[in-house]
C-alpha positions in Angstrom: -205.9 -113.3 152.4 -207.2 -115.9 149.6 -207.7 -119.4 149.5 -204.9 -121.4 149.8 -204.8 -123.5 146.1 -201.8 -125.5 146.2 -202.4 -129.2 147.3 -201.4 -131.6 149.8 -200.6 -135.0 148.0 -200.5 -138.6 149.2 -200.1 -141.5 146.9 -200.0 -145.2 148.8 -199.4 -148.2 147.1 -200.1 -151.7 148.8 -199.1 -155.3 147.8 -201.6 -158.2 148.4 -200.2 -160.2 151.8 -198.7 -163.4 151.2 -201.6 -166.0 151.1 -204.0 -163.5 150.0 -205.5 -164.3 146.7 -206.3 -161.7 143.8 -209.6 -159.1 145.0 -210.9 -155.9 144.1 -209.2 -154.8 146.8 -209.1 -150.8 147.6 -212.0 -150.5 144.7 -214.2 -153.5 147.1 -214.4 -150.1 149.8 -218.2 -148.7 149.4 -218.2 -144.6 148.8 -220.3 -144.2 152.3 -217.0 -146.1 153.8 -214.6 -143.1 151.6 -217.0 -140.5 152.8 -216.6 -141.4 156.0 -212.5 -141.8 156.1 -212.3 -138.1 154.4 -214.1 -137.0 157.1 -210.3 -136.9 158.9 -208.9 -134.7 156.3 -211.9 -132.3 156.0 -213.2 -132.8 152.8 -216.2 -134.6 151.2 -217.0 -136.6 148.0 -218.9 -134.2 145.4 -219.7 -137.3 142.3 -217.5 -140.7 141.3 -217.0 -141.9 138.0 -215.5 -145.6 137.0 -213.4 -147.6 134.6 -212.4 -150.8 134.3 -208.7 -149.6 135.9 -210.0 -146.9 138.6 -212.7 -144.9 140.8 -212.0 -141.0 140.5 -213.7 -139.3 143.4 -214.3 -135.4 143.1 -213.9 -133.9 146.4 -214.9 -130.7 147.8 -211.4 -129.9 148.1 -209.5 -131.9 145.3 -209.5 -135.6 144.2 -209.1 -138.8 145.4 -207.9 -141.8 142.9 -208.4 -145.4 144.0 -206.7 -148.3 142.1 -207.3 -152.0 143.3 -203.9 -151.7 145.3 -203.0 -147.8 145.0 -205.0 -144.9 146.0 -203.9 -141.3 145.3 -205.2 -138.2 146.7 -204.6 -134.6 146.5 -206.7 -131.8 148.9 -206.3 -128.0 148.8 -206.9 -125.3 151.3 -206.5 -126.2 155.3 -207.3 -129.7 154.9 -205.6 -132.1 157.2 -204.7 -134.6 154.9 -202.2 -136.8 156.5 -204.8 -137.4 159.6 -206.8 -139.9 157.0 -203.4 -141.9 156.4 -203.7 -144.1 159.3 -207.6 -145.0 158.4 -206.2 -145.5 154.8 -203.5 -148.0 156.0 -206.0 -149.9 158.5 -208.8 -150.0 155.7 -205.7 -151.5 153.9 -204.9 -154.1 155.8 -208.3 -155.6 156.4 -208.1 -156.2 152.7 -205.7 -158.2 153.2 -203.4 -155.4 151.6 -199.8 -153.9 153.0 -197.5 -151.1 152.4 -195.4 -151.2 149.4 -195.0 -147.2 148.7 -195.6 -144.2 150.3 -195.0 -140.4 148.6 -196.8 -137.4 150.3 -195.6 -134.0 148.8 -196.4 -130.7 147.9 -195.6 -127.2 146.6 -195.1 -124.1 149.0 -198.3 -122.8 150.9 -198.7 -119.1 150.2 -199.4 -118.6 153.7 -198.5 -121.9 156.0 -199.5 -120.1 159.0 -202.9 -120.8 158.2 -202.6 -124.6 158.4 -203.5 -127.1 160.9 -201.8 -129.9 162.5 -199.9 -131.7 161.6 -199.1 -129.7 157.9 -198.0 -126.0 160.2 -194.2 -126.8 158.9 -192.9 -129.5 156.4 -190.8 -130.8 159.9 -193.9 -131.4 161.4 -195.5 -133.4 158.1 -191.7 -135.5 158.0 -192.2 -136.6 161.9 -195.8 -137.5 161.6 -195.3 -139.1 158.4 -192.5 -141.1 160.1 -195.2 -142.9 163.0 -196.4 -145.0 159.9 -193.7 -145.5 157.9 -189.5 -145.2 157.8 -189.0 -142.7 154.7 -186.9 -139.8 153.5 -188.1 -136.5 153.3 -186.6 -133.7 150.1 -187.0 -130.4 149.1 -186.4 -129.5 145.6 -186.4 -125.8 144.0 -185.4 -122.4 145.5 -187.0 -119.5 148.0 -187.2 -117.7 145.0 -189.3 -119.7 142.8 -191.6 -122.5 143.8 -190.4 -125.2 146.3 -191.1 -129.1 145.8 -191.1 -130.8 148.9 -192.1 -134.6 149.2 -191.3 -137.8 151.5 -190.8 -141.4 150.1 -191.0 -144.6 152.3 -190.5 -147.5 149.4 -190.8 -151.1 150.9 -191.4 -152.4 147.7 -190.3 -155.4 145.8 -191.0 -154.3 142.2 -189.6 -151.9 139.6 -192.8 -150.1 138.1 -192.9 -147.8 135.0 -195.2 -145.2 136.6 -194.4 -141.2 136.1 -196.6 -138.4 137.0 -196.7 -135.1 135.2 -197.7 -131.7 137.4 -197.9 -128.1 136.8 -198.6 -125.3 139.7 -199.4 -122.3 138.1 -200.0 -118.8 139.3 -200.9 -115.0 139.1 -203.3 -116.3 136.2 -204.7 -114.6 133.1 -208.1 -113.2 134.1 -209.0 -113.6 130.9 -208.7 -117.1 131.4 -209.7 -117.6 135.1 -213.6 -115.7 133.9 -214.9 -118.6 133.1 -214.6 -119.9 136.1 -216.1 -116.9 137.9 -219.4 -115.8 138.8 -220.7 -119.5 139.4 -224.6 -118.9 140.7 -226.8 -121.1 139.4 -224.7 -123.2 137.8 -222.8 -124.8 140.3 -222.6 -128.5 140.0 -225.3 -128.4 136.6 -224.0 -130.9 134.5 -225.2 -129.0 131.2 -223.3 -126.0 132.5 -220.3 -127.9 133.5 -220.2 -129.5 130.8 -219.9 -125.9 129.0 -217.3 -124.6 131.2 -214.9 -127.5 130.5 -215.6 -127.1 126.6 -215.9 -123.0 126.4 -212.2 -122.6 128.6 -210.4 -125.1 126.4 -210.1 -127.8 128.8 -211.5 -130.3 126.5 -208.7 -130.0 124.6 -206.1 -131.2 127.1 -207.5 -134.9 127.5 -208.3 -137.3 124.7 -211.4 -137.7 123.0 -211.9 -141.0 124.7 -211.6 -139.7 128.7 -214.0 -139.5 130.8 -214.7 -136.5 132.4 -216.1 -135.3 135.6 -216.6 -131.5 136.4 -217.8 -129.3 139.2 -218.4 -125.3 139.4 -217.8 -124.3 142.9 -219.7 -120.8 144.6 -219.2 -118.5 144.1 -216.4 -119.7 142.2 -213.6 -121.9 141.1 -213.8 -125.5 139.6 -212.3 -128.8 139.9 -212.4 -132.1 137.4 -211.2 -135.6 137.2 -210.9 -137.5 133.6 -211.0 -141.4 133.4 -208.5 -142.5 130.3 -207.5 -145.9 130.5 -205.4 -146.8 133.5 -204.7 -142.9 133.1 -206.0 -140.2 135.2 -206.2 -136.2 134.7 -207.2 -133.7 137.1 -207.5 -130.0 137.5 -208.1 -127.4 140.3 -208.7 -123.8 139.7 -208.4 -121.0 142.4 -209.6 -118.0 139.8 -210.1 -114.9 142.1 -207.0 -112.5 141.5 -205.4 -111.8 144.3 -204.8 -115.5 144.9 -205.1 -117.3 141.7 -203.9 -121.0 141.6 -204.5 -123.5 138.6 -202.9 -127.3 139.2 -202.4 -129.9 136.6 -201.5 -133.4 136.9 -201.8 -136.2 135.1 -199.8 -139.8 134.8 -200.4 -140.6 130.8 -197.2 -143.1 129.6 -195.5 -141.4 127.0 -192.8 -140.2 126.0 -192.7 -136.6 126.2 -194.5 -134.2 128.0 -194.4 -131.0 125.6 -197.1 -130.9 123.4 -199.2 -131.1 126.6 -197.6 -128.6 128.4 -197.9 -125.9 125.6 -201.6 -127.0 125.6 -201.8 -126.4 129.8 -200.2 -122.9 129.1 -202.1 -121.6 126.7 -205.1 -122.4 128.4 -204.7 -121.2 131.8 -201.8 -118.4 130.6 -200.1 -118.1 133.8 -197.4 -115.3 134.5 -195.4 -118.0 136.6 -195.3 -121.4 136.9 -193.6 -124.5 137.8 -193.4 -128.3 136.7 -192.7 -131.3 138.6 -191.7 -134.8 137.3 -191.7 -137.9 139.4 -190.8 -141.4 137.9 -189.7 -144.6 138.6 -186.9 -146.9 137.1 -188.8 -148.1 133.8 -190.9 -144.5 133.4 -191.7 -143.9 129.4 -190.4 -140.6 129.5 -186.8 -141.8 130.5 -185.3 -141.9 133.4 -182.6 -138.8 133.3 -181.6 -135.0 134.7 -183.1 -133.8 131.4 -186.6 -133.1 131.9 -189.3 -134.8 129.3 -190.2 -131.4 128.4 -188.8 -128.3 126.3 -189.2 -124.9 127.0 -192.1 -123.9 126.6 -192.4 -120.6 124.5 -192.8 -117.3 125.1 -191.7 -118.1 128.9 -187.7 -118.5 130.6 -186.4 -120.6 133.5 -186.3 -119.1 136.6 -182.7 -120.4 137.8 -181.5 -124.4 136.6 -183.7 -127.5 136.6 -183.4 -129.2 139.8 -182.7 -132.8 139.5 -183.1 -135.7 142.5 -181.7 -138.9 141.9 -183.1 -141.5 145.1 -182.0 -144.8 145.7 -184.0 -146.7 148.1 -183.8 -150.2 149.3 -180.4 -151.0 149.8 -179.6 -149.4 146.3 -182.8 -151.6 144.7 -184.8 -149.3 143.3 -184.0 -145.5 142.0 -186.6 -143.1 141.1 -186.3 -139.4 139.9 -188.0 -136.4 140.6 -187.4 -132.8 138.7 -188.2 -129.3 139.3 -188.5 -126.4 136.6 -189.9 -122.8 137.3 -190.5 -120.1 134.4 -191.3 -116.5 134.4 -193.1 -115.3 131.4 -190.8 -113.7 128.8 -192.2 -110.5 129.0 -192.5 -110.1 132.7 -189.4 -108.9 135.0 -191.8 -110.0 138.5 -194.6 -112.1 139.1 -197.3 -110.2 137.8 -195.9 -109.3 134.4 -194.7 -105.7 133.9 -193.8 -103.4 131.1 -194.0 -100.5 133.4 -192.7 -99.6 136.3 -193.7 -96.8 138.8 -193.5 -95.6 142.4 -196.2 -95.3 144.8 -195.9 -91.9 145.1 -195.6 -90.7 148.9 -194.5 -87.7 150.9 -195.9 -84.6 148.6 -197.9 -81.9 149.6 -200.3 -79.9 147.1 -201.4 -76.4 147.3 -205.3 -78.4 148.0 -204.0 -79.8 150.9 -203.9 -83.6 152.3 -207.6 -83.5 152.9 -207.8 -82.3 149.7 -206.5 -85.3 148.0 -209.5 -87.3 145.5 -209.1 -91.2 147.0 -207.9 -93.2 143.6 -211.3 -95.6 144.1 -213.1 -92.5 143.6 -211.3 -90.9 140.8 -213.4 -89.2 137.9 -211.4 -87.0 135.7 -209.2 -87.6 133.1 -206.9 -84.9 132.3 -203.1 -85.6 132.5 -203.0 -82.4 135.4 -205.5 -84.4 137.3 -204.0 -87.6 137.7 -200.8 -86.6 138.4 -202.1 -85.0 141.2 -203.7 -87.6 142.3 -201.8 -90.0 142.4 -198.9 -88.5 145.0 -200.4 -90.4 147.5 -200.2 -88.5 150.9 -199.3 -90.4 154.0 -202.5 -89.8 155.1 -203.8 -91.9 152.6 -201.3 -94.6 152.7 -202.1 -94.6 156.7 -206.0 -94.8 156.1 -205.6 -97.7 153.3 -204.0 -99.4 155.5 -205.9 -98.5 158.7 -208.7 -100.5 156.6 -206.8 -103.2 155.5 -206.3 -103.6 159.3 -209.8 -103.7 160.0 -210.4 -106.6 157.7 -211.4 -104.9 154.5 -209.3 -105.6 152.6 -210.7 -105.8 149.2 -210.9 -102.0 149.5 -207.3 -101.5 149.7 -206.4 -103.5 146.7 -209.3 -102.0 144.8 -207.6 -98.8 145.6 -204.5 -99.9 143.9 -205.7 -101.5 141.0 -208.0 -98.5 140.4 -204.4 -96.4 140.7 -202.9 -98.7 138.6 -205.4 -98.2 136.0 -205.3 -94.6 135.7 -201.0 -95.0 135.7 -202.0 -97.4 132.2 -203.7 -94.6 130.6 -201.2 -92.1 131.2 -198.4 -94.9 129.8 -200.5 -95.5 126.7 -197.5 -97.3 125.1 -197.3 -99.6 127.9 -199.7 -102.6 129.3 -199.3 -103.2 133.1 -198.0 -101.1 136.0 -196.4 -102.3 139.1 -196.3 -100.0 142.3 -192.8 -99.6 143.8 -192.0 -98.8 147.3 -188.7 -97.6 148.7 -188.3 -99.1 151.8 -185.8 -96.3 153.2 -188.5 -93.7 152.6 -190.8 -94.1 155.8 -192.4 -97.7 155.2 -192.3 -99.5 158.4 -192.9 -103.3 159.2 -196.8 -102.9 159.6 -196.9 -100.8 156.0 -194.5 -103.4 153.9 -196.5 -106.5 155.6 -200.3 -104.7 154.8 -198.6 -104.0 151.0 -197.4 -107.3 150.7 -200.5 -108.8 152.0 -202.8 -106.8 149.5 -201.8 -109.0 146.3 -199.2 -109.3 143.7 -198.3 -105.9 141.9 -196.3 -104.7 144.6 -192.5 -104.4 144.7 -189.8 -103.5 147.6 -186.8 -101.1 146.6 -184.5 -101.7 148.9 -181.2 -99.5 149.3 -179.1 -101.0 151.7 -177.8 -104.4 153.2 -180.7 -103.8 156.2 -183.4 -102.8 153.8 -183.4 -106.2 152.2 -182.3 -108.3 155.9 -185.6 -106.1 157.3 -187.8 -107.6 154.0 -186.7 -111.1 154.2 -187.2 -111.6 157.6 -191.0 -110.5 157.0 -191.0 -112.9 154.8 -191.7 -110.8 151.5 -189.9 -112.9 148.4 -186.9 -112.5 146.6 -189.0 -112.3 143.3 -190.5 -108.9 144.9 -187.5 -107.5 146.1 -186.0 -104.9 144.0 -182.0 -103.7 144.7 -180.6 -100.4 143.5 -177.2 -100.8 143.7 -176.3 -97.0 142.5 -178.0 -95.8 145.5 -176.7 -98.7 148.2 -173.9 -97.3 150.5 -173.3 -100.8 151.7 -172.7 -104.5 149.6 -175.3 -106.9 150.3 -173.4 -110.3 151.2 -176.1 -113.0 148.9 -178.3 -111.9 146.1 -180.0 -114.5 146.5 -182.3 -112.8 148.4 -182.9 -110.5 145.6 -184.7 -110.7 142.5 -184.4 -107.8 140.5 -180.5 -105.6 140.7 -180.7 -102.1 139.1 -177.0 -101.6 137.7 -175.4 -98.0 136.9 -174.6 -97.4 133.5 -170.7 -96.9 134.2 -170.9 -100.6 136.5 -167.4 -101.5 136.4 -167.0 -104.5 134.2 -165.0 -107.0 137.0 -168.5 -106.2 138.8 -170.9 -107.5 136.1 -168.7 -110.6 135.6 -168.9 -111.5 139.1 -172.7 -111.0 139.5 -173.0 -113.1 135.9 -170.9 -115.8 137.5 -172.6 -116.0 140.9 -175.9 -115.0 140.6 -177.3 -115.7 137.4 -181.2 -115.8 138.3 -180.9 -112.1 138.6 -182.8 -109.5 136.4 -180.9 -106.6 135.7 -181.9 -103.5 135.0 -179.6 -100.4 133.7 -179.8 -97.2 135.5 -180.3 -94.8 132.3 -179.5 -90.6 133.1 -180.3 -87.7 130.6 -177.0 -88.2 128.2 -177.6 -91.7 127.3 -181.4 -91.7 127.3 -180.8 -88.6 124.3 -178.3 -91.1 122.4 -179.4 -94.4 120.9 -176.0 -95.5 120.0 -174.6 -95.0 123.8 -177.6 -96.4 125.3 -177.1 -99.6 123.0 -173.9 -99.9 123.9 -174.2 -99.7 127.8 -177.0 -102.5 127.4 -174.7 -104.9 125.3 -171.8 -104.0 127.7 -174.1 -105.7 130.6 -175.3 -108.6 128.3 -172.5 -109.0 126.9 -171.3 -110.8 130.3 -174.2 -113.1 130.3 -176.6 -111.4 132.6 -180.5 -111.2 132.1 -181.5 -107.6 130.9 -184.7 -107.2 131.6 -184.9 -103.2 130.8 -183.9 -99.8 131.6 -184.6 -97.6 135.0 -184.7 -94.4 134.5 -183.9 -91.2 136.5 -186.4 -88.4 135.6 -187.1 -86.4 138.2 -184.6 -83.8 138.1 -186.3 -82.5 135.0 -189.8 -82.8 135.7 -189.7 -81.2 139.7 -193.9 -80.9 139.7 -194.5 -79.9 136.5 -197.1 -82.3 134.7 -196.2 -81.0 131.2 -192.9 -81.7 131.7 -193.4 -85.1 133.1 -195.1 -85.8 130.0 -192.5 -84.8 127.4 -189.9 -87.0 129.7 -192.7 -89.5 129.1 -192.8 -88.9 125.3 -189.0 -89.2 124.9 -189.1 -92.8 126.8 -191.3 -93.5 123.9 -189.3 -92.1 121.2 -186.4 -94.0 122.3 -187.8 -97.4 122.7 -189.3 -96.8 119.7 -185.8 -96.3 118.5 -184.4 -99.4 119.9 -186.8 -101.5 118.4 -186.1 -100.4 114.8 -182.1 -101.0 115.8 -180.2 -104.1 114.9 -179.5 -105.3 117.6 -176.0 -106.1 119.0 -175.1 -110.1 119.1 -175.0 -110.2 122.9 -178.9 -108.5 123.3 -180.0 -111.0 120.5 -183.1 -112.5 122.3 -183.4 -110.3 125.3 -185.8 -107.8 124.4 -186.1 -105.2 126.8 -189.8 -105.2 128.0 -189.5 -103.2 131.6 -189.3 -99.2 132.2 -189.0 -98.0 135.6 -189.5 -94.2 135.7 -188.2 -91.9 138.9 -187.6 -92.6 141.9 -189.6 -89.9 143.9 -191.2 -87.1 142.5 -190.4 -83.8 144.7 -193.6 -81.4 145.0 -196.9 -81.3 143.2 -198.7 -78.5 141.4 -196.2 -76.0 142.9 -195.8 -76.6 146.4 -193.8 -78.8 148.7 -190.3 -80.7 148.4 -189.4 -84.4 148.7 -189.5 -86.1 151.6 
């Protein structure tokens, strides 16, 4: 569910024939004759603006750049991009124009299934791709994180100093992304594009020179193109929640690429992101595995830098391409979290099933209340998804987020709540697949090598896949499949230095019980014992529900003491090996075993 924001991108560049003088060339093509080629790849020209270097086209879905002998063009959603190449080449040559370069790549599709021929798998792109020209295809990046793939076919006789700059962003600030919601009746108004690209801080991100062209989309999202120089910027925003997408690219020669990627971030405030870097040979920003970037603040890598090095041409021409992912700092799993809870399921009340108050429709306040409440039934879990089945399903994630909500007020000390579900407690393949399909927020606990074999072959991520190693009965052969390891507080120490060594894009959590939640000095010490290794602690998971059984006043001192203690910790000097690692996730229980006096665990 959700459009599908990241883009398809094809960049051609021609060389004049031999014989063929100097001509506009690609810019001498009329925009009825564009308008017409785009027709192949589904998408239509909004407005045009024009330099003395370029034409930027602003498409329905994207942009389209167009050089005298280079055109470049990006289009989101189902578009069928690489259907227009072979009108692009033929236009070409009855310019008197033929191939030099070819690149065509893109970022992971949130849901490929969707897509039409020939973009239904990246195989399928490489062999069509391969009728017009004789290229090589990569993939750069991990299953975990976001994956790079592109295709280069380089015929060319020339080394070129041209680099381009990108950043896919996701699970966005809303914050941010309301500025680009709500659109009607000022969709495509200059004056009120115009204040959109000034009011969200766009502005800020081009020089005061560019040229910029903007369009509010209904009922929302927006898209822009900026003219500086021989330099282009563009921008696509998918702002509704559930799906939110912002891209960035640009191909300005300088040197380093920081100050504007600290500038991207703080307008758009994404939870994840990732940022690709292609260059040729003479490229300002150098030509080497380190990317022209630093790391941006108040964010951390998600695994190493991927680095390409391609030689083409009989070892003629090299060109580079790079691939970094980060996480915010604070967050353990795409959407940030400083709390984490279960989806309560499985309890009975003394009211009954029937009896249970659906969370969209929840009124009261008390503590008593809520905790009622919000032990979910499977009644409820089968009728949420019973409407998710039958399309709606808006009402399903309003449910959550409206359960979610009331979980933040009873967790006053912390700011976001995740639901998580244990995959050995009754969630079949139709449940997990609805859950996973309702948006981000939701996390897998999986207790066994199967539970995690059974979630990666429906295709739910590593980065939402949680492991509790204290409760697995068997080892699970690659972690890699995993993206969060909860870790026993008496973890033997060989075990930590293997899992530091092997898998070090793991977030660990420490499994905390009763006798070192009540001492500060034990509980530091187990942390620095697990970071001590080099592993990323990301927070504590604790086991509360032998004390609180169904009682909400005990539930809330256990709650109060979790406060206390972090509280604690904060005010502690840290040990050397936690230095820069603040602990910013609490996952509290596991299950919760009967509600207001009635009922055990199932």
């Amino acid at each position: 569910d959700g459009f599908e924001g990241p883009e398809k991108k094809l960049e051609i560049d021609f060389r004049f024939r031999a014989g063929v003088g100097e001509s506009p060339g690609l810019r001498a093509v009329p925009r009825a004759a564009w308008a017409e080629i785009l027709t192949h790849a589904q998408c239509s020209i909004l407005s045009v603006e024009s330099n003395g270097f370029f034409d930027a086209y602003l498409l329905s879905e994207s942009s389209l750049f167009v050089y005298p002998t280079k055109l470049m063009i990006k289009t989101c959603g189902t578009t069928t991009l690489l259907l227009a190449l072979p009108v692009f080449l033929r236009t070409a040559e009855g310019l008197g124009l033929e191939l030099d370069f070819l690149q065509y790549s893109r970022a992971s599709f949130k849901d490929p299934k969707q897509q039409l021929f020939p973009h239904n798998s990246f195989e399928e792109e490489v062999a069509y791709l391969n009728r017009y020209a004789k290229g090589e295809s990569y993939v750069l990046g991990t299953t975990a994180s976001t994956q790079w793939h592109f295709y280069i076919a380089d015929h060319s006789h020339l080394t070129t100093t041209e680099q381009t700059f990108e950043v896919f962003m996701f699970d966005l600030s809303q914050q941010a992304m309301s500025h680009y919601l709500n659109n009607a009746g000022r969709d495509g108004q200059r004056p009120a594009v115009e204040r959109t690209t000034v009011d969200s801080g766009i502005a800020t991100l081009m020089g005061p020179d560019a040229v910029v062209d903007a369009f509010n989309f209904l009922p929302c999202g927006y898209s822009m193109n900026a003219l500086e120089n021989e330099s282009y910027y563009t921008i696509h925003i998918t702002p509704e929640s559930h799906c939110s997408y912002v891209s960035f690219e640009c191909n300005l020669p300088t040197l380093d690429f920081s100050s504007l990627l600290a500038k991207v971030l703080r307008v758009f405030q994404p939870k994840t992101f990732s940022v690709g870097y292609f260059c040729d040979a003479g490229a300002p920003a150098g030509h080497k595995a380190i990317p022209p970037w630093s790391q941006p603040r108040g964010y951390r890598p998600v695994g190493e830098n991927s680095f390409l090095r391609i030689t083409t041409g009989e070892g003629k021409h090299e060109y580079c391409a790079s691939l970094s992912s980060f996480i915010a700092a604070d967050a353990m799993l795409p959407p940030a979290v400083s709390a984490s809870l279960p989806l309560f399921r499985g309890v009975r009340s003394g009211r009954g099933a029937a009896g249970f108050a659906r969370p969209a429709l929840m009124k009261r306040h008390s503590l008593r209340a809520k905790y009622a409440e919000l032990h979910c039934p499977k009644e409820y879990l089968r009728s949420a998804l019973g409407v998710f089945d039958s399309g709606d399903a808006r009402e399903v994630r309003e449910r959550l987020a409206t359960t979610r909500r009331a979980l933040n007020e009873m967790l006053p000390y912390h700011h976001d709540v995740i639901m998580r579900h244990a995959v050995c407690r009754g969630l079949d393949k139709a449940s997990i697949k609805a859950l996973d399909a309702c948006g981000t927020g939701n996390v897998f606990q999986a207790e066994s090598r199967a539970d995690v074999e059974l979630l990666r072959a429906l295709d739910i991520p590593a980065s939402s896949i949680m492991f509790r190693a204290d409760y697995a009965q068997d080892e699970v052969d690659d972690y890699h499949a995993v993206g969060t390891l909860v870790v026993p507080s008496d973890v033997d120490q060989s075990r930590l230095v293997y899992l530091s060594k092997h898998y070090p894009h793991l977030d660990v959590m420490l499994l905390v019980t009763r006798p070192l939640l009540d001492s500060v000095p034990f509980l530091v010490g187990a942390l620095e014992r697990v970071a001590a290794v080099g592993l990323h602690l990301v927070g504590l998971a604790l086991e509360l529900t032998p004390e609180v059984g169904g009682d909400p006043k005990t539930f809330r001192r256990a709650l109060a003491r979790v406060h206390a203690v972090t509280a604690v910790m904060k005010k502690t000097t840290c040990p050397p090996a936690l230095a820069g690692q603040p602990l910013h996730v609490v996952s509290i229980g596991a299950a919760f075993p009967g509600v207001m006096g009635g009922g055990g665990e199932e």
